[in-house]
N, C-alpha and C positions, 0 to 999 in steps of 0.2 A: 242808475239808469235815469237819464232826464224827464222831464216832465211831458213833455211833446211825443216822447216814446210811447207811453205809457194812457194817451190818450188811444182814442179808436181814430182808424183811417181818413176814416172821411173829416171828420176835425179836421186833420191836416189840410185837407182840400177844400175847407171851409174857413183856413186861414188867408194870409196875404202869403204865404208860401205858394197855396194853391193859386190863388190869383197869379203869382208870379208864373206859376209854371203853365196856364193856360194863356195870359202874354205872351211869353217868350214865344209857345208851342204857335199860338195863330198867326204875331208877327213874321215869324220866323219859315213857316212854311209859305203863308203869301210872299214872302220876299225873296225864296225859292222859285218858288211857282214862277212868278213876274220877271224873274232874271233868269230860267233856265228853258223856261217853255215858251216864253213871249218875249225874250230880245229885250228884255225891257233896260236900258243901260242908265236911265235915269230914275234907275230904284234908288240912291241914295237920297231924292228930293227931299227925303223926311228929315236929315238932317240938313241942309245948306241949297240955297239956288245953285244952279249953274246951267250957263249956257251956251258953253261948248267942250267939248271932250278932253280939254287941256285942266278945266275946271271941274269935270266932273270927277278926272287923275286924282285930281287936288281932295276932294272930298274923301274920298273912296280911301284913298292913303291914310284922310286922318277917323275915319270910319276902321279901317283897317288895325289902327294903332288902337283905339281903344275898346275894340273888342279881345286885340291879344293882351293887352297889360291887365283885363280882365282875367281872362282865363289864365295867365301865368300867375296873376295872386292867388285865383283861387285852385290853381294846384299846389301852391305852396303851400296855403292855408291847410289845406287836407295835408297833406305831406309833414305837416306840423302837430298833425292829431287835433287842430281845429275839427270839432262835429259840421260834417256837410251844412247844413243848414246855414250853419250861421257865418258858415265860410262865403256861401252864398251870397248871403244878406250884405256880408261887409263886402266882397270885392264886386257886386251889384252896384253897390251906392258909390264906390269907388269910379266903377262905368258911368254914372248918369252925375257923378261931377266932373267929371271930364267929357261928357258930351255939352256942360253949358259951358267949360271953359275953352270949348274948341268950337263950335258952333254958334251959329245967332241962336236965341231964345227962340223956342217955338211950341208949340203946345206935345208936341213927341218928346224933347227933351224936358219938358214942364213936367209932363205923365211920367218919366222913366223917374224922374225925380220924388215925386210923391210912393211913387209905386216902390222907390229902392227905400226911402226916408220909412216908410211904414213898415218895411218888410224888418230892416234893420232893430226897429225899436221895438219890433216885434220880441225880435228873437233875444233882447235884450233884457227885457220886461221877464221874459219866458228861465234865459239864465239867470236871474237875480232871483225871480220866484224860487227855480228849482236849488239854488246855494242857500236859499230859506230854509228850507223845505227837506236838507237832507246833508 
C-alpha cells in the first residue's frame, strides 16, 4: 500500500493534489459558467489574444489539442496500472508544458506550470519515500 494511502483524508487535500483538484474544480466550472450561460466566446483569453473569431478558431483548436493529449496520457497511464495520482501529476505537467509551448507566456500558463512542476515532485518525493519505506 503507498504511503499517501495510508495517510488520513484530509492530508490529501492538504496536499498540492488537493490544490490541484480545487484549480481545476474553480477554473473549470467558471469557464463553464462563462461559455454556457453567458455567451462568453472569448473564454479562451487566458491562454492567447484574439481579436476576431478566425483567431479565436485558432486558439480554441490549440486549447483543444492540449487538453485531449492530456487526458489520452492520462488514460493510458491508468490503463498501464500507473496509481491515479501520479498519472495525474505526470500527464498535468505534460498539459502546462505544452501550454508554454503553444501559447505566449502569461501568468495562467506560468500558474499551471508551478502548480503541475509541484504536484509532479510531489508525487515523486512521495514514490521514492514509500520504495524506501517498503
Amino acid at each position: 500500500m503507498s504511503s499517501h494511502t495510508q495517510q488520513p483524508l484530509y492530508r490529501d487535500f492538504l496536499s498540492l493534489y488537493g490544490l490541484f483538484l480545487l484549480c481545476y474544480t474553480v477554473i473549470h466550472l467558471k469557464f463553464e459558467w462563462n461559455f454556457w450561460m453567458l455567451d462568453d466566446f472569448a473564454i479562451f483569453a487566458k491562454y492567447a489574444q484574439g481579436d476576431d473569431p478566425l483567431t479565436h478558431l485558432a486558439i480554441a483548436k490549440k486549447v483543444y489539442f492540449t487538453k485531449a493529449t492530456w487526458m489520452i496520457l492520462l488514460v493510458w497511464l491508468c490503463a498501464l496500472r500507473v496509481p491515479f495520482r501520479r498519472a495525474l501529476a505526470a500527464s498535468f505537467l505534460v498539459y502546462a508544458v505544452e501550454l508554454l509551448l503553444l501559447f505566449p507566456f502569461n501568468i495562467y500558463n506560468g500558474l499551471n506550470l508551478l502548480l503541475a512542476g509541484g504536484f509532479a515532485l510531489q508525487e515523486v518525493l512521495m514514490y521514492r519515500d514509500a520504495r524506501r519505506g517498503g
